[in-house]
Structures are given as C-alpha cells and as structure tokens.
C-alpha positions as a Markdown table, in Angstrom:
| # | Residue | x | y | z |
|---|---|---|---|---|
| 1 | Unk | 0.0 | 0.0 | 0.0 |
| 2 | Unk | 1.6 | 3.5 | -0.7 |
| 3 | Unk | 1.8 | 5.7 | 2.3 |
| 4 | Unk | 0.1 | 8.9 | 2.1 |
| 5 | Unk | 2.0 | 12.0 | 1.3 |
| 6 | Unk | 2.3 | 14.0 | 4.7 |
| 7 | Unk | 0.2 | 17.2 | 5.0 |
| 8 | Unk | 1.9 | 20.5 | 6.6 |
| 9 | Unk | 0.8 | 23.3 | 7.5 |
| 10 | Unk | 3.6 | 25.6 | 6.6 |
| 11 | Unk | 6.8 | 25.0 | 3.9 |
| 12 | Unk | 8.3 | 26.2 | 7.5 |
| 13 | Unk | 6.7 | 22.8 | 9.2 |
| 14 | Unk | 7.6 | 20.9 | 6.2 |
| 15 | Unk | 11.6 | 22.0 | 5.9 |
| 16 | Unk | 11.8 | 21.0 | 9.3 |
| 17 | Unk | 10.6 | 17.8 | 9.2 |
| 18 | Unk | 12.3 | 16.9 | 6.2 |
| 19 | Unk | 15.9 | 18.6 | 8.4 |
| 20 | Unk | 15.0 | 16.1 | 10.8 |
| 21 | Unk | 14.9 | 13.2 | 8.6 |
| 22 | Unk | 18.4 | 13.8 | 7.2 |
| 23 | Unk | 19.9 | 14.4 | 10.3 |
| 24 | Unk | 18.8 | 11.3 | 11.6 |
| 25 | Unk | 20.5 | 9.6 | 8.5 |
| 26 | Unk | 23.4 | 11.3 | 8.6 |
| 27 | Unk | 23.6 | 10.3 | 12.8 |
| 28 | Unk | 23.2 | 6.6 | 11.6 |
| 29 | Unk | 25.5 | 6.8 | 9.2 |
| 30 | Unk | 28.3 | 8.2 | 11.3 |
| 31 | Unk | 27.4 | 5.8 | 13.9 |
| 32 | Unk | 28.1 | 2.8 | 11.1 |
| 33 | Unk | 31.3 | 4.4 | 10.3 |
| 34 | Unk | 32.3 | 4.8 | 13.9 |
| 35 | Unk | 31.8 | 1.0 | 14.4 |
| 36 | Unk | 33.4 | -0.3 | 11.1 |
| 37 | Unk | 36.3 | -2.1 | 11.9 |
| 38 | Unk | 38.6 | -1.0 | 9.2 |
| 39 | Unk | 37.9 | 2.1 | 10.3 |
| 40 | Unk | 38.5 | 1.3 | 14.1 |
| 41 | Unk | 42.2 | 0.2 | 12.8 |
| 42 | Unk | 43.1 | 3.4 | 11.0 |
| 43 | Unk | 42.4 | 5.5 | 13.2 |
| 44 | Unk | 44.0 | 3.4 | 16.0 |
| 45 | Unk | 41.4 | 2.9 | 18.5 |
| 46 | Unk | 43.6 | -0.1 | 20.5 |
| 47 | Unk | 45.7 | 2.9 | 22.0 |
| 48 | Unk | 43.2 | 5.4 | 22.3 |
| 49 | Unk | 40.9 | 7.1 | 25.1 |
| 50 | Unk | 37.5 | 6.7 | 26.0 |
| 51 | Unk | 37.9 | 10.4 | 25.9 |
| 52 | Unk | 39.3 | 10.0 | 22.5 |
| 53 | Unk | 36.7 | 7.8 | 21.1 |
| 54 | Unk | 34.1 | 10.6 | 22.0 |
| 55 | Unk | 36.1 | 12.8 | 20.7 |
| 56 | Unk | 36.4 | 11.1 | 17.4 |
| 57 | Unk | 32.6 | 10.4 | 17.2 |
| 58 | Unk | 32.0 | 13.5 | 17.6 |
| 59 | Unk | 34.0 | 14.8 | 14.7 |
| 60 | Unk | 32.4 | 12.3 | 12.3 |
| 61 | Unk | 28.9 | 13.3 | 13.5 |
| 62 | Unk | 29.2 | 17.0 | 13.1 |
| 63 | Unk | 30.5 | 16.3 | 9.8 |
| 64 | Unk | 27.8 | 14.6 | 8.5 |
| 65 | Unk | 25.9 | 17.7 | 10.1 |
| 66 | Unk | 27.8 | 20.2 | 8.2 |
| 67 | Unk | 27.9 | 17.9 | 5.1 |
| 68 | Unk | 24.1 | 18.2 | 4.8 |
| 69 | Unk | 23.8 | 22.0 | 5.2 |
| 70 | Unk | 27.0 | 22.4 | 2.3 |
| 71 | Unk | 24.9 | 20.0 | 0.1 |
| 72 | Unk | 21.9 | 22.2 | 0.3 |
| 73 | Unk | 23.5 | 25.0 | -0.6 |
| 74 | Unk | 25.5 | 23.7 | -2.9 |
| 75 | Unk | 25.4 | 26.0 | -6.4 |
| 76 | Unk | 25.4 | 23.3 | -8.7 |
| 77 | Unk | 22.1 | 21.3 | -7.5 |
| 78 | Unk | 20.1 | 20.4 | -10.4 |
| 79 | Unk | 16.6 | 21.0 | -8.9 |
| 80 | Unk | 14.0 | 23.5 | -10.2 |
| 81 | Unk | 14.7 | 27.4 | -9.3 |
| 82 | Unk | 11.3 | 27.5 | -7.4 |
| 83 | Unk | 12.7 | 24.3 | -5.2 |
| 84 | Unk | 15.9 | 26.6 | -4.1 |
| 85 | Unk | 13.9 | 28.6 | -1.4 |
| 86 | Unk | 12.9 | 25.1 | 0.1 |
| 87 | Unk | 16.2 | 24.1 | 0.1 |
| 88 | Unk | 17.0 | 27.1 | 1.8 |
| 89 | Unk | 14.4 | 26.9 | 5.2 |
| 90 | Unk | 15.8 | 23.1 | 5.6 |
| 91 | Unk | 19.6 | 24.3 | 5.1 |
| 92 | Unk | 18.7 | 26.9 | 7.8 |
| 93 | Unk | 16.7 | 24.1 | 10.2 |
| 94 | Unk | 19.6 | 21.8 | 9.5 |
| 95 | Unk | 21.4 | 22.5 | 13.1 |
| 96 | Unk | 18.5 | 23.2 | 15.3 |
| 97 | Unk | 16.9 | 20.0 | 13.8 |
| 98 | Unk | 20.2 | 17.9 | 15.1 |
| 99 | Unk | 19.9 | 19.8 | 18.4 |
| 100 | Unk | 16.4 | 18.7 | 18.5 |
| 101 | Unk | 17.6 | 15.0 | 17.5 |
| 102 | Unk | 20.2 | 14.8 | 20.6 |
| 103 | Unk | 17.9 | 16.4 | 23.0 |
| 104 | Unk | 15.3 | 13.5 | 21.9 |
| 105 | Unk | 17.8 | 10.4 | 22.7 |
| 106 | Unk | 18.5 | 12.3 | 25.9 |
| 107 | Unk | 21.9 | 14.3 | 25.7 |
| 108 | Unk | 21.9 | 17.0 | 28.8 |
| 109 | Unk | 21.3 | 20.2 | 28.0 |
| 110 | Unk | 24.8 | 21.5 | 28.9 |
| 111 | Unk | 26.2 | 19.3 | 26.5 |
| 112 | Unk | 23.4 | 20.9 | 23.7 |
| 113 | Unk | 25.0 | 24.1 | 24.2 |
| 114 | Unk | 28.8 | 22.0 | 23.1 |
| 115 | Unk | 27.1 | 20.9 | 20.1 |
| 116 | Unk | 25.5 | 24.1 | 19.0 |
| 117 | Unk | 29.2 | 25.6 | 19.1 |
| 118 | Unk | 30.9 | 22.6 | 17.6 |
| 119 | Unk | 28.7 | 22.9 | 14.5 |
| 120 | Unk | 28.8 | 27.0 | 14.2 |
| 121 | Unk | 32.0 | 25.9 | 14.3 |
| 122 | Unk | 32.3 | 23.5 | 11.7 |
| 123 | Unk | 30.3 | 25.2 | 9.5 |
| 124 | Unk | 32.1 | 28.4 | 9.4 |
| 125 | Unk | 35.8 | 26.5 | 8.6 |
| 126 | Unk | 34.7 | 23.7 | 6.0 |
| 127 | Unk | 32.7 | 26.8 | 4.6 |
| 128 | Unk | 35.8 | 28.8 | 4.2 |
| 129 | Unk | 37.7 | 25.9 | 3.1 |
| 130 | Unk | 35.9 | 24.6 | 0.5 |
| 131 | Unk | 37.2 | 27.4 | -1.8 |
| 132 | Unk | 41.0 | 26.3 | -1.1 |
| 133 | Unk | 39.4 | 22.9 | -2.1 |
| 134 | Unk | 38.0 | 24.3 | -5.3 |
| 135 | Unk | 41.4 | 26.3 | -6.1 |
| 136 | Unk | 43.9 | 23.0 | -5.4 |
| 137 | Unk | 41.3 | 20.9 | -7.6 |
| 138 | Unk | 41.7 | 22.7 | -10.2 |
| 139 | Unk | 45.5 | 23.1 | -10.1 |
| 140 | Unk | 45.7 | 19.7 | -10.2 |
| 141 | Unk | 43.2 | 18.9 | -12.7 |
| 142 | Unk | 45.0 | 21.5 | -14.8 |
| 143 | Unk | 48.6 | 19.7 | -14.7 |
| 144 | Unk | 47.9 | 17.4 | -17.4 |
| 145 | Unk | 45.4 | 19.7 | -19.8 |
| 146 | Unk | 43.4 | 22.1 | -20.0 |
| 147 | Unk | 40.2 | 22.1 | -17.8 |
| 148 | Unk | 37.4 | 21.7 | -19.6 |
| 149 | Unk | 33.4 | 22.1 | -18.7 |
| 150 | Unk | 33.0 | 18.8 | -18.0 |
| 151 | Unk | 36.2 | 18.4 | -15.2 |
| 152 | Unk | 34.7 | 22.0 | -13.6 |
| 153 | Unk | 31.0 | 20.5 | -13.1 |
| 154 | Unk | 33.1 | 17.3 | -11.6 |
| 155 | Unk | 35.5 | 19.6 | -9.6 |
| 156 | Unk | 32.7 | 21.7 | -8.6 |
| 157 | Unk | 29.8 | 18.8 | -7.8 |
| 158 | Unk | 33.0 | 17.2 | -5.4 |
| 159 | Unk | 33.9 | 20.2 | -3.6 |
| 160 | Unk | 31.5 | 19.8 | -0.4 |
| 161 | Unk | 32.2 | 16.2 | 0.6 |
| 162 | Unk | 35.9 | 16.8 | -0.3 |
| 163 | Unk | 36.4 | 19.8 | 1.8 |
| 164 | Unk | 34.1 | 17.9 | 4.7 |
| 165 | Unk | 36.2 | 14.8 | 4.3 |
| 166 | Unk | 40.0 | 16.5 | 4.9 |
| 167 | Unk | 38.4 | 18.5 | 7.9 |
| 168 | Unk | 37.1 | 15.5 | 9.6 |
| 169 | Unk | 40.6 | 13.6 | 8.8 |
| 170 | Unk | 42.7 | 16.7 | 10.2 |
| 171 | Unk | 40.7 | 16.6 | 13.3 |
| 172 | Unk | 40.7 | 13.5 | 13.8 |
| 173 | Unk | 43.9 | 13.1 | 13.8 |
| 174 | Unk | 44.3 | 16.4 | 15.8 |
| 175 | Unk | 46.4 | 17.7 | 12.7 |
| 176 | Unk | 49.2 | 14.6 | 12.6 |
| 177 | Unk | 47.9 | 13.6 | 9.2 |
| 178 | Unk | 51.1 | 12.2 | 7.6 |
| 179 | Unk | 51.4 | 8.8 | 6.9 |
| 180 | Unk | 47.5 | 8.8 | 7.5 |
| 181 | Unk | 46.1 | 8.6 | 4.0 |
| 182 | Unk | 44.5 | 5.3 | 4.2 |
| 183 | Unk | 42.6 | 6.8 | 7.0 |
| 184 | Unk | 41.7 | 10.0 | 4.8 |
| 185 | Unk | 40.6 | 7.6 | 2.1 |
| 186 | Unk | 38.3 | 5.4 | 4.0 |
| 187 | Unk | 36.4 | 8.5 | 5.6 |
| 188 | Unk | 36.0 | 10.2 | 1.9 |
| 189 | Unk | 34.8 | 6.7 | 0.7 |
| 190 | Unk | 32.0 | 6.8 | 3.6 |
| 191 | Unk | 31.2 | 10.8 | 3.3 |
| 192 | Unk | 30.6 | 10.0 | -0.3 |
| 193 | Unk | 28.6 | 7.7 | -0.4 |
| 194 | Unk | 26.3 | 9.0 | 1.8 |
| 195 | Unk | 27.0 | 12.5 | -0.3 |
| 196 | Unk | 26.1 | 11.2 | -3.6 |
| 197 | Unk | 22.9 | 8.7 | -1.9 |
| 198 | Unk | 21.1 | 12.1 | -0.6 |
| 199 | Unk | 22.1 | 14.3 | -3.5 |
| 200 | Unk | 20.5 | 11.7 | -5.6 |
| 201 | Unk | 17.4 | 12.2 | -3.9 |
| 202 | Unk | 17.6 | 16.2 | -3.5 |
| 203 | Unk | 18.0 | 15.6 | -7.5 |
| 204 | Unk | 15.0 | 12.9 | -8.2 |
| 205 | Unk | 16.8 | 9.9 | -8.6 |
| 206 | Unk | 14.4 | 7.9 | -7.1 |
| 207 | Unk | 10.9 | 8.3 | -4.6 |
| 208 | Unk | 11.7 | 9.2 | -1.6 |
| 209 | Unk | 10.4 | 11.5 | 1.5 |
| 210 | Unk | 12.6 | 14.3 | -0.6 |
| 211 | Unk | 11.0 | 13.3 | -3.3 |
| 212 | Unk | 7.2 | 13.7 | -1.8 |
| 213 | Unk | 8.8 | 17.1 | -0.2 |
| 214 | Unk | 8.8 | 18.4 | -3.9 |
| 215 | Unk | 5.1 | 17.0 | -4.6 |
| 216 | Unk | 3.7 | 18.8 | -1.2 |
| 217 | Unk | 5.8 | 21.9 | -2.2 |
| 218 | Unk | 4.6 | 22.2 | -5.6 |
| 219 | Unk | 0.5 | 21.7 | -3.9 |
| 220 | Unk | 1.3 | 24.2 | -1.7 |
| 221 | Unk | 2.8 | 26.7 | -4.6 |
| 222 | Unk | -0.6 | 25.7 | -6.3 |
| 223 | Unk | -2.8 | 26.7 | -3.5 |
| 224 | Unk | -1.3 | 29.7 | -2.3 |
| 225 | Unk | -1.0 | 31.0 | -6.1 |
| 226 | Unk | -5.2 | 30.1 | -6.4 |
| 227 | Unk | -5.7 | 31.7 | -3.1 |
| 228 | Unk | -4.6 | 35.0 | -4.9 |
C-alpha cells in the first residue's frame, strides 16, 4: 500500500521535518562508520581514550551535520529554481533539527550548548575551506590539460564532501595527518557515499520523503498561487 503524502501546514513545518529526517540519516551513518572495523584500525582505536573515542565520534557526527547543510546550498544542485527557497528553510533548520535530535535520545542540556558551538563551528571553517578545495582541484586537474566544462562541473559537484572529508581527517587526527592517508581515504569513501545517496534524492533519482517534499511543495505553490 503507498503511504500517504504527509500534510503541513507551513513549507516552514515541512523544511523541518524533512531537516529532521536527514539528520537522523546522517547520525546513523556516522554511527556505522564509527563501528566499522577497518575504520576502528586506521584510526587506531587499540591505544586510544574513552575520551578520544568521543572525541572522534563526535567529529564524524558533526561532519555529516555540516555535510548536509554544504549540500543544500551547494550551487550546482540540479533541482528547479522555485525548489531553491525550500532548500534554503531546511539548510537553515539543519542544526537546530540535530539539536532537537540529541535532546530527543536524551543528551543533557549543557552538552546541547557543546554541540551548537561545535557545529557553528564547523560550519564556518569547511565553509571557508571549500574554496581552497576548489582552487587545489583545479591546479591539479589542470597539470595534465586544459580544464574543460566537463572536469569543472566534476570539480565543482565534489567540492563539499571533499572539503568535509580532509576537515574531519585533520581533526581527527588532531592535525598529525602524515602517513595517515588510508585513513583519509576510507572517511572520503564513507562521506561520499552518503554524499552522492542524498544528492541523488535532492536531484529525483528515485521516490523518496525528498522526493514527496517536492510534490507537497509544488500543492502548496498551487494553493497559495489560487488563493490570490
């Protein structure tokens, strides 16, 4: 039986709930990632903290976080122009929407206010460093011929879970990153494929609760433009 799509009040009501949902991917996902053994190994967990471990999951679910929020802003989305605004209210319910999520599996309130900063944080330096991302991409890509349109919609499509991917490798490895590319490697190999999963479905690869999103958006476009 198909499930009925959701009705909301508000595209307000609807961003968030649709924040909520991703976050509560990404959480899983980092969790997964946090358990896989191969993982475990690289980042040497046999001679590290309980303090460290925390530390380290931590780092892996804020980038998810921050991830998300780069994705939906991302210039190079294919989705309609009307879609953008959407995009926008859920980028800007993205953090409160994982403060929400912690407060519901019971993290303390002090700890809330840890998070809130971590992720401001976050945001603000893989923000800043995604154009150093862009700029050594392009270098590179350059080196052997000349860049075409084709390696510039590639370069520029990879830039968020690239930049996302070296931040959450530097601090996790509290910047000692030589001799750590393995690790690097396996974290980008995670980040991207849960990048290029929920891209898919920002872009309509398949149904999904994204997917009905844009069907109650576009009613709700209808209804206000009839109510005129």
């Amino acid at each position: 039986m198909t499930k009925e799509i959701p009705q909301f009040e508000s595209f307000e009501q609807m961003a968030e709930a649709t924040a909520e949902g991703l976050v509560k991917i990404g959480a899983h996902h980092a969790f997964q990632l946090f358990r896989d053994r191969e993982f475990r190994r690289l980042a040497n967990f046999d001679i590290l903290s309980q303090v460290e471990h925390d530390r380290v999951f931590n780092e892996l679910v804020v980038s998810y976080v921050v991830l998300i929020i780069l994705m939906l802003e991302a210039p190079d989305l294919r989705v309609p122009t009307e879609f953008r605004d959407y995009l926008r209210l859920m980028k800007e319910r993205v953090a409160r929407a994982h403060l929400d999520y912690l407060k519901s599996v019971g993290v303390q309130e002090e700890h809330l206010q840890g998070w809130e900063k971590l992720i401001d944080l976050r945001c603000h330096e893989y923000a800043k460093d995604r154009h150093e991302v862009r700029a050594a991409a392009m270098q590179v890509e350059s080196e052997d011929k000349p860049l075409e349109l084709g390696d510039l919609t590639r370069i520029q499509m990879l830039v968020p879970v690239q930049t996302v991917a070296i931040g959450c490798h530097e601090h996790i490895c509290r910047g000692e990153t030589k001799g750590r590319d393995a690790l690097f490697k396996w974290v980008l190999k995670w980040l991207s494929k849960f990048y290029v999963d929920i891209r898919l479905r920002l872009e309509g690869g398949k149904v999904t609760p994204i997917m009905k999103a844009k069907v109650v958006w576009k009613q709700m476009i209808r209804r206000r433009r009839k109510k005129k």
